[in-house]
matplotlib code that plots the C-alpha trace (Angstrom):
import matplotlib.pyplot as plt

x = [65.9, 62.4, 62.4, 61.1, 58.1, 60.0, 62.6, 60.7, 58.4, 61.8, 63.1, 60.0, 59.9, 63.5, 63.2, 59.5, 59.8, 56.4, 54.9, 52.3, 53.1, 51.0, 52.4, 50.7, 51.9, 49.3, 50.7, 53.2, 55.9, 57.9, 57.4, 53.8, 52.5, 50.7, 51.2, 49.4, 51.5, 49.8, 52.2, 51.9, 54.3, 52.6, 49.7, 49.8, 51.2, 49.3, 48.8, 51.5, 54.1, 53.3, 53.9, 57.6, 58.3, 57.5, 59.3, 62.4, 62.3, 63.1, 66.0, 65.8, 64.4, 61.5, 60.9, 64.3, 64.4, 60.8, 58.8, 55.5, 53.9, 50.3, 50.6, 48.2, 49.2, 47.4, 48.1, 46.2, 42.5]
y = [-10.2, -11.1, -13.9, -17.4, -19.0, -21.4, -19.4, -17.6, -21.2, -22.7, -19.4, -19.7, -23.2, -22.7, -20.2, -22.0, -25.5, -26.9, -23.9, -24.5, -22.0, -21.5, -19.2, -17.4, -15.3, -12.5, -10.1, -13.3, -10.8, -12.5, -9.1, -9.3, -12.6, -13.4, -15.9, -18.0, -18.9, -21.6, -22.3, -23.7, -21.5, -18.3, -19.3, -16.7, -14.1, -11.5, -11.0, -8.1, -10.4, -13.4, -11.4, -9.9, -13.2, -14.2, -10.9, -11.8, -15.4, -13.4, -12.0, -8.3, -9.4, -7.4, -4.3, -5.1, -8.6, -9.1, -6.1, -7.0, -9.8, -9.7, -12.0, -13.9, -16.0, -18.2, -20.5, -24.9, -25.6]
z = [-37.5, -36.1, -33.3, -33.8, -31.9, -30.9, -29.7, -27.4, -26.2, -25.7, -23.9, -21.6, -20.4, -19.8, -16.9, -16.0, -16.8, -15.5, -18.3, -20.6, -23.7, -26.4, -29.2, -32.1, -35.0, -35.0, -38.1, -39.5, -39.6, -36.4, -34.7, -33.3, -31.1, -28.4, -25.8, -22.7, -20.4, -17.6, -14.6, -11.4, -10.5, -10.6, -8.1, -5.3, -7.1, -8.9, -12.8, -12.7, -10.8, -13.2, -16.3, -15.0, -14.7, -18.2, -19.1, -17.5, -19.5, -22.4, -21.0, -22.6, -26.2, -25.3, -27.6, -29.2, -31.3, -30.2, -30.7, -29.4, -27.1, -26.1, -22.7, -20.9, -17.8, -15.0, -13.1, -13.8, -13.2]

ax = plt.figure().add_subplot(projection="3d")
ax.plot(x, y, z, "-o")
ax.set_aspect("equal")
plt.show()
């Protein structure tokens, strides 16, 4: 069963609750979005860093329940 976008927003600001989360539907099959992620939390810590941290949000949906997530991160301003 394909994952909800506002499943994995809510899954998100859970483990990074100052996030900003935008989430698109790129196929509108529930399989394929992509997502910005803006946190103050990720300043100092490089693009790689910031997305295992979005990665671990989603607690091991990754390539199971949610098959693909084209990420983008950064930190305010």
């Amino acid at each position: 069963m394909p994952m909800d976008a506002h499943d994995i927003e809510a899954m998100i600001k859970a483990a990074i609750p100052d996030a900003e989360v935008t989430i698109r539907d790129l196929a509108g099959d529930g399989d394929h979005y992509a997502a910005t992620v803006i946190s103050e939390s990720f300043r100092g810590k490089s693009r790689v860093q910031q997305h295992q941290i979005v990665y671990q949000s989603l607690q091991g949906q990754m390539g199971g329940v949610l098959h693909a997530l084209a990420l983008q991160t950064g930190v305010p301003g």
